[in-house]
N, C-alpha and C positions, 0 to 999 in steps of 0.2 A: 497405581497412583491416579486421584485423581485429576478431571482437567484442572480446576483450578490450582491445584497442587503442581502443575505442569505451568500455566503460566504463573505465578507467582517464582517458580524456580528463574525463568527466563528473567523477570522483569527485579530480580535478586542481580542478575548478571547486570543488570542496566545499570542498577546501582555501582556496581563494580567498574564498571566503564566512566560513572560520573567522578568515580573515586581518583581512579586514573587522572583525568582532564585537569583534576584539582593538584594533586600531583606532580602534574606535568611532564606525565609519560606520555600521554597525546598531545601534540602540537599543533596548532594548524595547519601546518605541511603533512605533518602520520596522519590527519584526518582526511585529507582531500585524496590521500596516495592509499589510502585504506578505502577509503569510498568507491572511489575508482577501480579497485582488486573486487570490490563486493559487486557492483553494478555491470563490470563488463566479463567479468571471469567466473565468480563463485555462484552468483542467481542464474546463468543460463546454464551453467553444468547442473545446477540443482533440478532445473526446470525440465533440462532434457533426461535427464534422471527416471524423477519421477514422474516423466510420461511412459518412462518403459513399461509393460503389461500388454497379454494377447487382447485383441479386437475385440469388443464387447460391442451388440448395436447399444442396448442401453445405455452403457459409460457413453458413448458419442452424442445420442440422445439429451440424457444430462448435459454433458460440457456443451453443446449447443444451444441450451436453457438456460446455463448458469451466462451464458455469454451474452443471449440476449435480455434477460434479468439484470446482467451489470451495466449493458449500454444504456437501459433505460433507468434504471437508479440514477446514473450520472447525468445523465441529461436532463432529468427530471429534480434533480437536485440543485444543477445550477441552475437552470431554468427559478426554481425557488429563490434563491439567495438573491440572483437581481432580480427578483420581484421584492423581495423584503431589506433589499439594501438599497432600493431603488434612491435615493436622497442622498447619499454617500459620493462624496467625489469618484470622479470615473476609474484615477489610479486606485482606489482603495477596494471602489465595488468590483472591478476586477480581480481582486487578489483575492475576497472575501467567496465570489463565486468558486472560483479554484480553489479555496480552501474548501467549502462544503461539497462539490465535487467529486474532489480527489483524494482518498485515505493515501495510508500508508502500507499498501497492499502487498506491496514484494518486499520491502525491506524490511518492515515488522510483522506484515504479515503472513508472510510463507513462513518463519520458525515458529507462529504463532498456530498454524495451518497443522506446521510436522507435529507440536505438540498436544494438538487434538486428538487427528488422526491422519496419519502420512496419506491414508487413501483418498484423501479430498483434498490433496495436494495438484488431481490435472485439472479439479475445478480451478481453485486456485489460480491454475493458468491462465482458465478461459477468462475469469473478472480482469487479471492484466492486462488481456491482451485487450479489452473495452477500453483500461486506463491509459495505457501509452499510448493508443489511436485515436481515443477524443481530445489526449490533453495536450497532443503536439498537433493537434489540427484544430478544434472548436477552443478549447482553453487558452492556446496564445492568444487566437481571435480577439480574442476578450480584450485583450490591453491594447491594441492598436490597430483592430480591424482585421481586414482576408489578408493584408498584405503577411501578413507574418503566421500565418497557413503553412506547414509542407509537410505535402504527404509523401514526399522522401526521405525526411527527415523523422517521420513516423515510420516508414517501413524499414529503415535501416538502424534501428532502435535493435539492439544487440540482442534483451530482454527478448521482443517481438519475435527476432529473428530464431531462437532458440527455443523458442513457444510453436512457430511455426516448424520446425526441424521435428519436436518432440513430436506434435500431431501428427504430421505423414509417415512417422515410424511406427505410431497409434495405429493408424487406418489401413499400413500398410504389413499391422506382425510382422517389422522386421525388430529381430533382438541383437542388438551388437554385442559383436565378442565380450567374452566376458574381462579381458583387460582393459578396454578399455571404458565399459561399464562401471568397474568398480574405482577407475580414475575419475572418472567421475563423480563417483559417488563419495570420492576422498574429497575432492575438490569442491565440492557440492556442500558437504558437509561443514565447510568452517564458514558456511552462512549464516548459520544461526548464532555463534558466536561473535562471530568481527559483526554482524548486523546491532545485536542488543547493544556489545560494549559502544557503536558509534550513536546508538542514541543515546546511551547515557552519557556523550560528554555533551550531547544538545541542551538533554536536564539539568547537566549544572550549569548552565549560565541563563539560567530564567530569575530572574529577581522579582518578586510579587508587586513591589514598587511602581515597579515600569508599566502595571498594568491597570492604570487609572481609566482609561478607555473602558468604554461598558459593551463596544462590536468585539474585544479579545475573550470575553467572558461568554456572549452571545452564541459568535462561532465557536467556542468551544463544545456548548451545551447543546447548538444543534448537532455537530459534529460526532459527540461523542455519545449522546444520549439519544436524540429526539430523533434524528436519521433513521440508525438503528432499529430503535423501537419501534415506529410506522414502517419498517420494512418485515421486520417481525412480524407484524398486526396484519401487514398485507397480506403476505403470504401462508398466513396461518389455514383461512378458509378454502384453500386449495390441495390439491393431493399432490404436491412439490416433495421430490427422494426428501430424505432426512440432509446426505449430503449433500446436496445442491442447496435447500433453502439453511443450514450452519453453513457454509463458505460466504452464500450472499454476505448471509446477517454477521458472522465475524468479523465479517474483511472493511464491510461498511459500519461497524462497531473502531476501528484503530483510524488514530489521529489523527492528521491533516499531513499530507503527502509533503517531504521535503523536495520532492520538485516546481513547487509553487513559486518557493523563496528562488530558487533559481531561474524560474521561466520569468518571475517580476523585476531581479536584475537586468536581463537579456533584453528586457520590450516593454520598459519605461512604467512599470508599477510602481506600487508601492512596497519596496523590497525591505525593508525595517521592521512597518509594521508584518510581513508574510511571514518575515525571520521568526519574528519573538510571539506571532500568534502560532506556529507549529513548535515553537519549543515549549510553550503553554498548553497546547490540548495533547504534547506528547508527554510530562509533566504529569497531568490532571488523570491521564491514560493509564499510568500506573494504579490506579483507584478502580476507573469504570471497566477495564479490558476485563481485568477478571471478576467485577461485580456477573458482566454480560455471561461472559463466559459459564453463569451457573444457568443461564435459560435452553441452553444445547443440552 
């Protein structure tokens, strides 16, 4: 099958998830109590998963590349957006940074990852682990200064913590028993599922109405396209593995991270518009993910 055949199946699921919302089999109680199974349970079993494999130096090589390729994509990306938002009230150009920033890396993008190719799933890891560490340290920043900085609150980030687990099992060929490997890999496994169906109930409550603002359209299209594409472009002239520069370009290819809407509630953004601009470039995402997806 193929990728695109792979991701359109997923983002078939998304629809099914939006079908749900309308239905009213997801509530907003099943969504927050299903997020919370996906973010602190099903992504780090995945993660510690598939870091299992013997010691490669190259594999380590790579995920050191891919790691620092992602730190500097995101820094370099927000670092853009307040320059181009720069005239934008402070709560806004805050959120707008963090939206061009920070995709949707582990919760759209690790099933999006498996259904490439599972192998380029410990890259995968390395781009998160740039994301949870700039976006609970430099990204709060953003809305209210150092004070709202913690980098305990970054190290103790569960995701992190089970990125950092899977590596020194990496480095160190150790393989756990096989029961509890393959517990994992059950557990691991209905990521990709409860991940799709909870963005699709994000997709149904975007109404095209609401989106008279010309920054919701903006961020989208750097977001989803123009990022991308110049990360592409960058790395093309270079002798970058195959999988290292497809994980960059995927991961920074999917939507605008729903940790944004959350960090802009928590530290006095603008949490309305962060809402309904990630439900819009995840929306719009259905179209570009797997347009991108034919350049791999």
């Amino acid at each position: 099958m193929s990728i695109t055949s792979e991701v359109i199946i997923l983002f078939l699921v998304v629809l099914v998830g939006a079908l749900c919302r309308r239905l009213g089999f997801f509530t907003d109680e099943t969504i927050r109590g299903t997020t919370q199974i996906v973010v602190n349970i099903t992504l780090p079993c995945l993660t510690i998963f598939n870091m299992q494999r013997p010691f490669a130096m190259d594999v380590l090589r790579n995920f050191l590349l891919t790691l620092a390729l992602s730190i500097a994509l995101i820094l370099v990306s927000i670092g853009g957006a307040l320059l181009l938002f720069q005239n934008r009230p402070h709560s806004k150009r805050a959120v707008l940074a963090n939206l061009e920033g920070f995709s949707n890396c582990g919760f759209m993008g690790y099933p999006i990852i498996l259904a490439i190719n599972p192998d380029w799933m410990i890259y995968a890891v390395a781009y998160n682990i740039a994301f949870t560490f700039i976006s609970w340290t430099i990204g709060v920043s953003l809305y209210r200064g150092r004070e709202n900085m913690s980098l305990r609150r970054a190290l103790l980030n569960p995701n992190l913590i089970s990125a950092l687990i899977g590596f020194v099992l990496f480095c160190l060929s150790i393989t756990l028993p096989s029961i509890l490997s393959e517990t994992l890999s059950l557990i691991g496994g209905l990521t990709t599922p409860l991940s799709m169906l909870l963005i699709g109930t994000r997709v149904c409550g975007v109404h095209l109405r609401d989106f008279r603002d010309i920054d919701f359209h903006l961020a989208a299209v750097l977001r989803l396209i123009a990022l991308p594409l110049l990360i592409y472009a960058a790395m093309r002239p270079f002798p970058i593995a195959p999988a290292v520069a497809g994980t960059v370009f995927i991961l920074t290819a999917m939507p605008s991270g729903t940790m944004t809407a959350m960090q802009a509630e928590l530290y006095g953004g603008d949490s309305v518009f962060a809402a309904r601009a990630i439900a819009y470039s995840t929306l719009l995402s259905l179209i570009t993910v797997p347009v991108m997806s034919l350049l791999l």
